[in-house]
RODO-2510 file (C-alpha; in nm, 4 decimals, decimal comma):
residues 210
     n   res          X          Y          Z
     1     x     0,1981    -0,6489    -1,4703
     2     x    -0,1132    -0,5753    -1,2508
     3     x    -0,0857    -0,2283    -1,1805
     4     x    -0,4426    -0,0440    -1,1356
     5     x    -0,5092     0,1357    -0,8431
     6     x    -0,7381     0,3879    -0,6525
     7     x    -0,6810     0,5875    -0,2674
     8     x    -0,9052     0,6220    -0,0042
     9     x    -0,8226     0,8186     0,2911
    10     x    -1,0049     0,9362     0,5831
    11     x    -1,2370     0,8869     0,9062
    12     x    -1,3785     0,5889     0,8515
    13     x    -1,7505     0,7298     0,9538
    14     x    -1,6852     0,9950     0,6142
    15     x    -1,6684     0,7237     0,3627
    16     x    -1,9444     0,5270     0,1720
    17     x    -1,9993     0,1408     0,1485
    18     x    -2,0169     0,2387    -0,1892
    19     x    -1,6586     0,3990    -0,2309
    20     x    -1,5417     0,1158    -0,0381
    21     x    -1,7207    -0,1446    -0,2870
    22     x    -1,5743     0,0347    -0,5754
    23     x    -1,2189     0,0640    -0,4251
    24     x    -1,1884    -0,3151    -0,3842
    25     x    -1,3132    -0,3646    -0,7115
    26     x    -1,0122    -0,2058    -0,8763
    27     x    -0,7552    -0,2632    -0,6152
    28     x    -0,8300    -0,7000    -0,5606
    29     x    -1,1059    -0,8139    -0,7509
    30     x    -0,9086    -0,5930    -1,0652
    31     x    -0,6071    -0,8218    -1,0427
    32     x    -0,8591    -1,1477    -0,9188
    33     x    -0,9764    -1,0999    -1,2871
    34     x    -0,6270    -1,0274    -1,4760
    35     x    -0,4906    -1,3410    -1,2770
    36     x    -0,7732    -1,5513    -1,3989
    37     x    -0,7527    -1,4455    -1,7642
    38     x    -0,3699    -1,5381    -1,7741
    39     x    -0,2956    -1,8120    -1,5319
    40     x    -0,4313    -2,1223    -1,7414
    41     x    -0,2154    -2,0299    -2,0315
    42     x     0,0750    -1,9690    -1,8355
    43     x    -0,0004    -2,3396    -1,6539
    44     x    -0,0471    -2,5046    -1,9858
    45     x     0,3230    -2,3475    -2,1195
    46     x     0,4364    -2,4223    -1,7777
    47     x     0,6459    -2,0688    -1,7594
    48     x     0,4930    -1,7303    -1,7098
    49     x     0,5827    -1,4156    -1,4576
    50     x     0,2842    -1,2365    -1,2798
    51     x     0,4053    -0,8698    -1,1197
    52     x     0,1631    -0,6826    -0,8949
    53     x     0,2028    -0,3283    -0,7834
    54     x     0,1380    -0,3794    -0,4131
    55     x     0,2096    -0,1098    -0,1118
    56     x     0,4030    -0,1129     0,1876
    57     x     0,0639    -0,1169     0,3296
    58     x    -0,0222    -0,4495     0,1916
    59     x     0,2596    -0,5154     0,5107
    60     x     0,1726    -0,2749     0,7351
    61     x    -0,1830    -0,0267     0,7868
    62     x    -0,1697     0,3222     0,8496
    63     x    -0,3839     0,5217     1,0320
    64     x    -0,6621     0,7001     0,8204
    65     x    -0,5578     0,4656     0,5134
    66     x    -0,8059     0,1549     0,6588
    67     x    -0,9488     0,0688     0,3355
    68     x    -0,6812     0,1073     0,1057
    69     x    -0,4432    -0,0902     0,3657
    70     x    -0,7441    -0,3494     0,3845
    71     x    -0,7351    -0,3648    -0,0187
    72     x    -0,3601    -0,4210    -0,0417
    73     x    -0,3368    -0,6868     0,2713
    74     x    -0,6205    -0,8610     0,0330
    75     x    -0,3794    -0,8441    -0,2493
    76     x    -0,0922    -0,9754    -0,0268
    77     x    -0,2997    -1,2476     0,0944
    78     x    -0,4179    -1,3853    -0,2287
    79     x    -0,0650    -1,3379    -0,3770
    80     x     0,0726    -1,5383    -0,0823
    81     x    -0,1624    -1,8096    -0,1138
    82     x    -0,1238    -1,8628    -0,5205
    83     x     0,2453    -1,8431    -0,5159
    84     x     0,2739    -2,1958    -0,4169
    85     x     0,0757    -2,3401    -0,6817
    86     x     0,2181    -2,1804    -0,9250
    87     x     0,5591    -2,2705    -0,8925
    88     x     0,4752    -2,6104    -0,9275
    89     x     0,3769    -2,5011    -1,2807
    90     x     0,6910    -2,3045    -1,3014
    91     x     0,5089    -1,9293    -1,2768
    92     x     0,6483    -1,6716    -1,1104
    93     x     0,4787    -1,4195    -0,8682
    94     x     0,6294    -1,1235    -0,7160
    95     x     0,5205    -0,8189    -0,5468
    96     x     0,6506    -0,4660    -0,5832
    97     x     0,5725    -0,2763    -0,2613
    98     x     0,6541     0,1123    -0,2708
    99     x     0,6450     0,3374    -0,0419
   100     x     0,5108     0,7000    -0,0895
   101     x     0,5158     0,7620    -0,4661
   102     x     0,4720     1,1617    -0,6227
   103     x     0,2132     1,0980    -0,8930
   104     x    -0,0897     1,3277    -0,9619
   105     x    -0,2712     1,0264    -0,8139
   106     x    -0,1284     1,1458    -0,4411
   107     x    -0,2317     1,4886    -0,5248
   108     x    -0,5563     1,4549    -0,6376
   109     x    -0,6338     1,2879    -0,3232
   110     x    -0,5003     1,5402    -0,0545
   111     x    -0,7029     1,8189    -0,3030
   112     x    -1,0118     1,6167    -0,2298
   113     x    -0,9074     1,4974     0,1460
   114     x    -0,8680     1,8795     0,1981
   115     x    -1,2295     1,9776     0,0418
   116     x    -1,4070     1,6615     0,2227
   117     x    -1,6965     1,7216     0,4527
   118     x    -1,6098     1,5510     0,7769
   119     x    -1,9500     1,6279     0,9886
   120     x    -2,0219     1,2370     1,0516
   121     x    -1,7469     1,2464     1,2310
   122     x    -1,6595     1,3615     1,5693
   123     x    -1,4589     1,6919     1,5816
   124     x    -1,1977     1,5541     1,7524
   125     x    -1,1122     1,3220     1,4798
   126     x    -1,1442     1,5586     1,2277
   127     x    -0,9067     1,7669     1,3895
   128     x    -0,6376     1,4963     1,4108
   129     x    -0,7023     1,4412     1,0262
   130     x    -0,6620     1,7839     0,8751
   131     x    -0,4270     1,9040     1,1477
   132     x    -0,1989     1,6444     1,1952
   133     x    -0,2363     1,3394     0,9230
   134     x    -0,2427     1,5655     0,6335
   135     x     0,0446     1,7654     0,6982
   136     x     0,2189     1,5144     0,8433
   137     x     0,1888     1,2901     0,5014
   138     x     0,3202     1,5767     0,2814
   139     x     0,6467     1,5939     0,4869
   140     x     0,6229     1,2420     0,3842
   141     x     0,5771     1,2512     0,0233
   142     x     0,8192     1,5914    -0,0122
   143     x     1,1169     1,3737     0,1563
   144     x     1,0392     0,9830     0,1281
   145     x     0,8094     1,0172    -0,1997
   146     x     1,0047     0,8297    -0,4929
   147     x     0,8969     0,8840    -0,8175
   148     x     0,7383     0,6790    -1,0966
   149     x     1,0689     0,6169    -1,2761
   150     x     1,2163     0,5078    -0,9729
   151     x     0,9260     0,2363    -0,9468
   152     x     0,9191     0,1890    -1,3068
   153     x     1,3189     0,0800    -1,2729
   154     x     1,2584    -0,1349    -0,9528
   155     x     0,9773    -0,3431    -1,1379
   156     x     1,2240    -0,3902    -1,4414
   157     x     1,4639    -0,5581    -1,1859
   158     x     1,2030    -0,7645    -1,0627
   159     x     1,1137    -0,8551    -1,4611
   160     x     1,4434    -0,9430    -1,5492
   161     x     1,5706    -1,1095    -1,2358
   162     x     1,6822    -1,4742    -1,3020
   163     x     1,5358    -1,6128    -1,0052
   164     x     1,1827    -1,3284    -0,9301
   165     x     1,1606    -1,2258    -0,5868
   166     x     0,8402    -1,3054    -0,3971
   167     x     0,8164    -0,9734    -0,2238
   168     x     1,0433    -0,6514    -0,3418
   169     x     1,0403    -0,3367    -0,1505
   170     x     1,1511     0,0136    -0,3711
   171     x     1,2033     0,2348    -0,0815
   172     x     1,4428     0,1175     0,2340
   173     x     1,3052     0,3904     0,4810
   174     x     1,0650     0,1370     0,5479
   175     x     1,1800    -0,1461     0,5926
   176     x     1,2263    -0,1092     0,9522
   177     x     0,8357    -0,0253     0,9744
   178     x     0,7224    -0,3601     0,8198
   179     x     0,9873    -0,5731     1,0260
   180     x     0,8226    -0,4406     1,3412
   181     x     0,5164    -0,7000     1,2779
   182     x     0,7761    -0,9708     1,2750
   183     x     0,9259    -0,8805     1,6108
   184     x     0,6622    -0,8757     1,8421
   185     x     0,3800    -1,1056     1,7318
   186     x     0,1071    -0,9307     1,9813
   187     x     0,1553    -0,6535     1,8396
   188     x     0,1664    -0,4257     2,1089
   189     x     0,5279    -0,2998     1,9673
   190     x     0,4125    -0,2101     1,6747
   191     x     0,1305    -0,0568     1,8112
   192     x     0,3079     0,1595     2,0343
   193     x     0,5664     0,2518     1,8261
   194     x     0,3066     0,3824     1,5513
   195     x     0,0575     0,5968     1,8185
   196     x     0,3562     0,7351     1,9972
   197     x     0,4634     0,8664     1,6515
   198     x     0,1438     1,0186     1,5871
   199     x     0,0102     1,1249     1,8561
   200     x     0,3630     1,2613     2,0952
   201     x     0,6429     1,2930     1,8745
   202     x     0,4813     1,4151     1,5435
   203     x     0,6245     1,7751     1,5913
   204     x     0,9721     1,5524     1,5965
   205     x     0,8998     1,3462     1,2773
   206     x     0,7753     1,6478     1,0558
   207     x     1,1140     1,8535     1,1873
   208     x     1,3500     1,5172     1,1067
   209     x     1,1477     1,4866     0,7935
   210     x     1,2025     1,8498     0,6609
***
């Protein structure tokens, strides 16, 4: 089970190469290495099961989550692409793609998010940071967020399941999201669908949410 992670969120102007370097470091090249280390064994026995902790944002980016989303779309991509090879050696690979989870890894975060200096940034995006993706994302968390046991028991199902599943999803409330990729393949639904809901009807979301 590949399960290390780290968050990024923010303007993208705010954030270092650096942060960005490290980030993909743990998120892809982290599992790049664990793959490595245990697919030639598993080859050789001919049997083996490889889980990764993904995200829903492997499938779909948000907005101010660009280099997290870009870290997890790696990890879908280079799951996608291995899969086939190794079921010809009969190895399993399946993703486990939650939603938002309520960890101290969420909170720590938002506690730094909130104390970030945003000055390379315009003022206008700052404001639609603080102001509206913040408190938008803990109505989020407070009535989507699942917790670690509830991830802990999907990935058990995913373990023990006689034939893996590629791709599993823990949280149904977002299902809908990722299938809108699939419906329009320009994009423009998607796309439309995701600024109207930040940027018209967010006073809507965060009163449905609560």
């Amino acid at each position: 089970v590949s399960n290390a992670g780290v968050g990024m969120a923010g303007p993208l102007e705010c954030q270092s190469l650096a942060a960005m370097q490290s980030l993909m470091d743990t998120n892809f090249f982290g599992l790049v290495r664990l793959v490595k280390e245990v697919l030639p064994d598993m080859k050789r026995r001919r049997g083996g099961h490889i889980v990764v902790i993904s995200s829903i944002m492997g499938l779909q980016g948000i907005v101010f989550n660009d280099i997290y989303a870009a870290s997890k779309f790696a990890v879908e991509g280079f799951c996608e692409s291995l899969v086939v090879q190794a079921l010809r050696f009969n190895v399993a690979i399946s993703l486990v793609e939650p939603g938002p989870v309520t960890t101290e890894f969420e909170t720590k975060l938002y506690e730094e998010a909130e104390r970030a200096d945003y000055s390379r940034t315009d003022p206008e995006t700052a404001e639609i940071f603080t102001n509206l993706y913040l408190k938008n994302s803990k109505d989020v968390f407070a009535s989507l967020g699942q917790t670690p046991e509830d991830i802990a028991e999907h990935t058990l199902r995913v373990i023990e399941a006689a034939r893996p599943p590629f791709r599993h999803q823990t949280n149904v409330a977002y299902t809908p999201m990722a299938a809108l990729k699939h419906a329009d393949p320009s994009g423009a639904l998607m796309t439309d669908a995701f600024y109207k809901l930040v940027f018209k009807y967010d006073a809507v979301l965060r009163l449905s949410l609560r």
